[in-house]
C-alpha positions as CSV (number, residue, x, y, z in Angstrom):
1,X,61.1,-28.2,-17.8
2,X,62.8,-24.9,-16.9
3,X,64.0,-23.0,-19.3
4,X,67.9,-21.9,-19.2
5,X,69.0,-18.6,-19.7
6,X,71.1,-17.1,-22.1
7,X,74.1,-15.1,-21.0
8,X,74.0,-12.0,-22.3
9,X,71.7,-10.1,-23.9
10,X,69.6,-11.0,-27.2
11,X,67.2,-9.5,-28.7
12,X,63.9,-11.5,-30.6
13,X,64.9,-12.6,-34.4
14,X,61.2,-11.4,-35.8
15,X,61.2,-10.3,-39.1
16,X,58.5,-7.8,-41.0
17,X,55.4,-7.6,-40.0
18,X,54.4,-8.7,-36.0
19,X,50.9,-9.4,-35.2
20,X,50.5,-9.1,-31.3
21,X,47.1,-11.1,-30.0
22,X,46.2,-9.5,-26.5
23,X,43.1,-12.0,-24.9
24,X,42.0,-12.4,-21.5
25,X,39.0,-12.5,-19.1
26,X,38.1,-11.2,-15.7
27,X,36.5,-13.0,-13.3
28,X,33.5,-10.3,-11.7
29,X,32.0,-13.1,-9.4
30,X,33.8,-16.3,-7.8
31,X,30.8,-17.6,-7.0
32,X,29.3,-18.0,-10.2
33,X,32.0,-20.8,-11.4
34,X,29.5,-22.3,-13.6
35,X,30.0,-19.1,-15.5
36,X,33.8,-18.1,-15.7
37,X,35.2,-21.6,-15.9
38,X,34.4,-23.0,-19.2
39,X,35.9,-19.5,-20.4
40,X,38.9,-20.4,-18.5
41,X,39.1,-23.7,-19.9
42,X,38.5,-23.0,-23.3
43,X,41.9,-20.6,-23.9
44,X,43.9,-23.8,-23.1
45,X,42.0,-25.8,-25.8
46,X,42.3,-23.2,-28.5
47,X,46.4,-23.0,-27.7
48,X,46.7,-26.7,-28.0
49,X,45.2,-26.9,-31.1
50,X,47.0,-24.1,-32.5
51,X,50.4,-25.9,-31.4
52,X,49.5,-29.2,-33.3
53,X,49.2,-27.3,-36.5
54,X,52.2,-24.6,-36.8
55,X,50.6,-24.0,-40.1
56,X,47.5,-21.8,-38.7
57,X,49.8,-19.1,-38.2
58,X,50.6,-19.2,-34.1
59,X,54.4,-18.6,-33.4
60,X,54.0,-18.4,-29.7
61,X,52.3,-17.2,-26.7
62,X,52.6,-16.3,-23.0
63,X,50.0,-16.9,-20.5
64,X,50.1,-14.1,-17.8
65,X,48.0,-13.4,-14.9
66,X,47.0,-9.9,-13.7
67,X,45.5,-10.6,-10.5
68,X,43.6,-13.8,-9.0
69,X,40.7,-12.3,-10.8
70,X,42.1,-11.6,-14.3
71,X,43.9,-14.0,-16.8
72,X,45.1,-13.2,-20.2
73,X,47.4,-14.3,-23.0
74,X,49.8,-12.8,-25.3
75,X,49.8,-14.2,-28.6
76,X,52.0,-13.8,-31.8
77,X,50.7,-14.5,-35.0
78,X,52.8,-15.0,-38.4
79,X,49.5,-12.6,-40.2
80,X,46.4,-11.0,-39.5
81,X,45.2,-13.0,-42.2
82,X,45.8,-16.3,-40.5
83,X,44.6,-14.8,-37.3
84,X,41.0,-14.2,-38.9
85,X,41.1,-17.7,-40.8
86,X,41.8,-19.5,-37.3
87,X,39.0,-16.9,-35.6
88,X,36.1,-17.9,-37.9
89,X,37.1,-21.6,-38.8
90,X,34.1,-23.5,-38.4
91,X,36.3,-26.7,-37.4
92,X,38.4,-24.9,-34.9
93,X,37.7,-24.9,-31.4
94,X,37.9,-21.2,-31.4
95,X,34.4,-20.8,-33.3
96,X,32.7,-23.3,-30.7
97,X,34.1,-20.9,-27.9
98,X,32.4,-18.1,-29.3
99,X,29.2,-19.6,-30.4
100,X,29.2,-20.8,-26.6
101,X,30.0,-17.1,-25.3
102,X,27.6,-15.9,-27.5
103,X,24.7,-18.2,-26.1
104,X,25.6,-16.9,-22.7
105,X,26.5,-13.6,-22.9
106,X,23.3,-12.3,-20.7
107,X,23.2,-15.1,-18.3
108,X,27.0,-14.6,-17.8
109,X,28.0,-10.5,-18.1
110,X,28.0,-9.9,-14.7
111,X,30.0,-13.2,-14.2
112,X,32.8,-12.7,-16.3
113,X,34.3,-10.5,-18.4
114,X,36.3,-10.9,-22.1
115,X,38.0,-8.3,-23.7
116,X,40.8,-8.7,-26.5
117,X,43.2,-6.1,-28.3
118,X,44.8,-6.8,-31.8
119,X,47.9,-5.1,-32.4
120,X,49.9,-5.6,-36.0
121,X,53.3,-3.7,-35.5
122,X,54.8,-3.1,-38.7
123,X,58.7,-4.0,-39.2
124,X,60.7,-1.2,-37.8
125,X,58.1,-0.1,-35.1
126,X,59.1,-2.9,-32.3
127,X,62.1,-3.8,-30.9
128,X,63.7,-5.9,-27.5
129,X,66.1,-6.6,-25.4
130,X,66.9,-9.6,-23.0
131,X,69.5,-9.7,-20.5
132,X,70.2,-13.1,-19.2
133,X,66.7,-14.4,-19.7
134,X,65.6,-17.7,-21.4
135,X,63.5,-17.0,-24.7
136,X,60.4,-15.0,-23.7
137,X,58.0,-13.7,-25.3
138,X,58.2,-12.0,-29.1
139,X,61.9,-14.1,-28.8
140,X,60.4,-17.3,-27.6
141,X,58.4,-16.9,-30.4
142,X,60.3,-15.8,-33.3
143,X,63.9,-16.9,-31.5
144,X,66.4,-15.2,-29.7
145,X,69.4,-13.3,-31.6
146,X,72.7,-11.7,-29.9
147,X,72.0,-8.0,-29.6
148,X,75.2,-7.1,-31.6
149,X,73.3,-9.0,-34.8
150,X,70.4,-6.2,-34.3
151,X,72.2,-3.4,-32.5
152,X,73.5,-2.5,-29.0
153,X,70.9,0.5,-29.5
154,X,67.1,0.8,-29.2
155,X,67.2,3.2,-32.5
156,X,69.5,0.8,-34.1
157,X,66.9,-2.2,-33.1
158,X,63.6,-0.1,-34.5
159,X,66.0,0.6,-38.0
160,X,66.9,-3.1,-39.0
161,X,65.1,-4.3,-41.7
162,X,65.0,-8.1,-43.0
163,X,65.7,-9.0,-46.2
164,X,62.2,-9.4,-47.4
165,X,61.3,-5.7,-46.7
């Protein structure tokens, strides 16, 4: 169940393009439960579905927690493109979630609280390290290389370029 680390340090084995998925919600009022809790349920839904089919375009994801009130998830997607397909799917849970959200948004503003930040990092614009960590987050997602494969260096990391480029 726990993850064991790897001695050393590594660094994520992404290639081109990263597409970074930033969602999460905030909980304004506890007491309004009826409101924030299907929200909170839904994110789980969506991430199960995505991991029965690789092919929609999820590599990974992190679920973090800012505070007891706010919840969020990092997400890595193989394309924006494949990030809008799964967004407006009609058959995907996601497009249910919204449709709900939408329904509700008076009743439920003051209740809880949505936001989400898209980021697509072109190759050569990210880069990591991981000192004796288990694969986390970009590396969990795209695997975990030794750091001499990339470069000891941040400015070595930020200038490799795949193959592909």
């Amino acid at each position: 169940m726990f993850a064991k680390p790897i001695p050393g340090r590594t660094t994520a084995a992404a290639e081109g393009e990263v597409v970074v998925l930033l969602i999460g919600m905030r909980i304004n009022h506890f007491w309004g439960v009826h409101h924030w809790l299907p929200v909170l349920l839904a994110m789980p839904r969506m991430l199960r579905e995505l991991s029965r089919d690789r092919s929609r375009g999820l590599l990974g994801h992190t679920l973090l927690s800012g505070s007891p009130r706010t919840y969020y998830v990092v997400q890595y997607w193989e394309s924006r493109e494949k990030l809008y397909a799964y967004a407006t799917a009609p058959d995907m849970s996601h497009r249910s979630a919204w449709a709900m959200i939408n329904r509700w948004e008076k009743k439920s503003r003051q209740h809880v609280g949505l936001w989400h930040e898209t980021y697509i990092a072109p190759e050569g614009s990210y880069e990591s390290i991981y000192a004796d960590m288990p694969p986390y987050g970009l590396a969990k997602a795209t695997g975990a290389l030794p750091l001499e494969k990339r470069g000891r260096r941040a400015a070595d990391r930020f200038a490799h370029r795949s193959s592909t480029a």
